[in-house]
N, C-alpha and C positions, 0 to 999 in steps of 0.2 A: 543955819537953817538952809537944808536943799532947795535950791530953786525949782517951780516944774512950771515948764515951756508952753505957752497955751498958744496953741496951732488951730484955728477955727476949720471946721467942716461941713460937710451936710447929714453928718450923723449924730444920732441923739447923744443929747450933754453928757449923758452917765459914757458913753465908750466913746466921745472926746477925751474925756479924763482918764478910761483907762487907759487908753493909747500913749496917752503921753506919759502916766507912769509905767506904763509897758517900756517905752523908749529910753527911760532914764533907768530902769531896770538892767536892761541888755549892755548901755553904757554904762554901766557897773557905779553909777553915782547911787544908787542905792543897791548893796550889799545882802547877802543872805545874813537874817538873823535883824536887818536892819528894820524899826517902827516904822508903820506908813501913816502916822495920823489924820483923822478925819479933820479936825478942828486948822491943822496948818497947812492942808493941803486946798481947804477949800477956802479959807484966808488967800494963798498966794495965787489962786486963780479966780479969784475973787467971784464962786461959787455957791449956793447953799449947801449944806450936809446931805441931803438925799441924794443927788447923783452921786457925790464923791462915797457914798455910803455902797452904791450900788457897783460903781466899777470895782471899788474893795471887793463886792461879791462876784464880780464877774473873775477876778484876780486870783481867786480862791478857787470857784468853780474851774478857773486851766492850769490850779498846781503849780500856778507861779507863788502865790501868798497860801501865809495859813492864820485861821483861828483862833488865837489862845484866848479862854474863856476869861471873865473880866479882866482883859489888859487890854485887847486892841486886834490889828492885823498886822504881820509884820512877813514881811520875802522871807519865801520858807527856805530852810537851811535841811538838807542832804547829807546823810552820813554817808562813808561810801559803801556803809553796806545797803543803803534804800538805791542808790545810783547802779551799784551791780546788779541788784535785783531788776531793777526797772528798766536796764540791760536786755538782762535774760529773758525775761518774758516779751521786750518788743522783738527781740529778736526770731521768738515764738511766734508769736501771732502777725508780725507781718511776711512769714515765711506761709504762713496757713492763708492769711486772704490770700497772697500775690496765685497759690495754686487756686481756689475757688474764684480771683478774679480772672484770671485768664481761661477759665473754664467757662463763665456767666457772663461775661462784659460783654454789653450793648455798645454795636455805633453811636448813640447819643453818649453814652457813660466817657468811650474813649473821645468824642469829641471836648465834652468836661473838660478832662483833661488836659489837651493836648490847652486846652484855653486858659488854661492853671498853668500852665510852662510859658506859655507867650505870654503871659502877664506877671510872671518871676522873671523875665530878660527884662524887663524894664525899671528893675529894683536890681541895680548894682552895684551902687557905692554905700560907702561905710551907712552914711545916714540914714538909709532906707533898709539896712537890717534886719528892724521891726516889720516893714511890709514882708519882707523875702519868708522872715520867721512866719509866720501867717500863714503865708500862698504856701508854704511849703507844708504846713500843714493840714489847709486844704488839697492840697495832691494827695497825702498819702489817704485824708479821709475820704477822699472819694474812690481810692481802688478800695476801701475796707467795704464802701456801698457797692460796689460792682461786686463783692466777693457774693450781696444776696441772702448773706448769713447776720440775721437777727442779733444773736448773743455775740457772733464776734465782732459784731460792729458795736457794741455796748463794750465788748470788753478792750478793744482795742481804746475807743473813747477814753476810760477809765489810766488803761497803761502810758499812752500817749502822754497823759498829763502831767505823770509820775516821773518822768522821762525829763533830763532837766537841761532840755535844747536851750533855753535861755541864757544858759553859765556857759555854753560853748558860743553865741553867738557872742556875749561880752567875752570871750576871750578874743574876737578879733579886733573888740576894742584896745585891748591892752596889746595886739600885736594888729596893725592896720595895713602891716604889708603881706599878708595872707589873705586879703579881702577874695583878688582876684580869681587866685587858684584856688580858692576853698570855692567861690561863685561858679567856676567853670567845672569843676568835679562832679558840684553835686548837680549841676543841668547833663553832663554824661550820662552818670549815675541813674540821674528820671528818665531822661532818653530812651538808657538800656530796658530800663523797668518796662516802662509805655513801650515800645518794640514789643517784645515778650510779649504784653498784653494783647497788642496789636494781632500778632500772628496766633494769640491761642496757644504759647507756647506754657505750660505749666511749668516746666521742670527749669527751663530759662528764666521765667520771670521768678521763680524762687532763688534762684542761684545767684540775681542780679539785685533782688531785695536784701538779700540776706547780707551781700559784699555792700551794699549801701550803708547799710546798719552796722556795719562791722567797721566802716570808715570815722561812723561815728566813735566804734571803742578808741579808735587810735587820738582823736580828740580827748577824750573822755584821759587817756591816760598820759598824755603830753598835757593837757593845760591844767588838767582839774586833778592832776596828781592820783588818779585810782592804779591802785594796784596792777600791775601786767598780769600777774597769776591771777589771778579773780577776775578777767575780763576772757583770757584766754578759756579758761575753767570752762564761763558761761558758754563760750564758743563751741569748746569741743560736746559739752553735753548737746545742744542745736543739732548741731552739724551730724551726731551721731543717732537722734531722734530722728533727724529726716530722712538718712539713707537708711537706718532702720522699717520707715514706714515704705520706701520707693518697690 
């Protein structure tokens, strides 16, 4: 039986519990495909069943866990044709905010921001991960709200989820001497973004989103085994959409 770690905070019991199956998630102690039971997880935290019921739902609702009807919840497993896909279309739609964010962004929007970066430098080693994986998704949902656009802030929401950041931050578990340079990359990486944003550059903050996203295929295809031609694919359709539209 997996053990899970009960780390007290000031947040409600149900995303105490997720957090810390979130954390055992990314340290790949619990695998895709693998049950998350209500009944032993809330025994080993010595919990009742409704919060442990509700982080399950919160787990579901960010596309980390899935649903199987009368069986349970279990870490959702990714073919790699759902991981291409979920590829292709972030790399869609954070190409589309990054231009309408740098077009709409308010001084309070980029200050957000820049408070989303200084609170990711302070998550830098292996165990904090979990926070980095977070803040780092708050960074990107907040340029998706600078973008000002309704449906693409619903659909980015939806794609994001689908997106299986999870399975690359546990591969730093399985390699811990990448932590660094993969941490320093992607604080550039927001850097370059936020610049762009900063100055109102459209066509730069696309250019800097999109090699962001594309850093990820290179993950995507060194840990998690996806195909080169099926990542590159996704790229050139992108890449030829956008200078199409310029």
């Amino acid at each position: 039986m997996k053990s899970i770690e009960k780390e007290l905070t000031h947040k409600p019991l149900k995303e105490e519990i997720y957090d810390a199956l979130h954390r055992q998630i990314i340290a790949g102690k619990y695998g895709p495909g693998d049950w998350l039971r209500q009944e032993d997880i809330a025994g080993q935290m010595g919990v009742s069943m409704t919060p442990v019921r509700e982080a399950l739902d919160l787990l579901v609702a960010k596309g980390i866990a899935e649903r199987v009807p009368y069986r349970g919840v279990r870490v959702r497993e990714m073919s790699a044709k759902d991981i291409v896909e979920a590829y292709g279309m972030r790399l869609i739609l954070e190409a589309m905010i990054a231009r309408d964010a740098a077009l709409n962004i308010t001084p309070e929007q980029i200050g957000k921001i820049e408070a989303i970066m200084e609170e990711m430098n302070r998550h830098v080693e292996l165990n904090e991960m979990p926070q980095e994986r977070q803040l780092s998704r708050e960074f990107h949902a907040a340029i998706a709200e600078a973008s000002g656009n309704d449906l693409l802030i619903k659909l980015y929401a939806i794609v994001a989820n689908a997106f299986p950041d999870w399975l690359l931050y546990e591969a730093l578990f399985r390699n811990p001497e990448l932590v660094g340079g993969s941490i320093a990359q992607t604080h550039d990486e927001h850097a370059a973004i936020l610049e762009a944003l900063r100055n109102g550059d459209s066509d730069l903050a696309v250019q800097a989103s999109i090699e962001h996203v594309m850093d990820s295929g290179k993950w995507l295809e060194d840990y998690l085994n996806i195909p080169a031609k099926l990542l590159r694919e996704k790229e050139k359709q992108v890449t030829h959409l956008i200078k199409k539209s310029k």
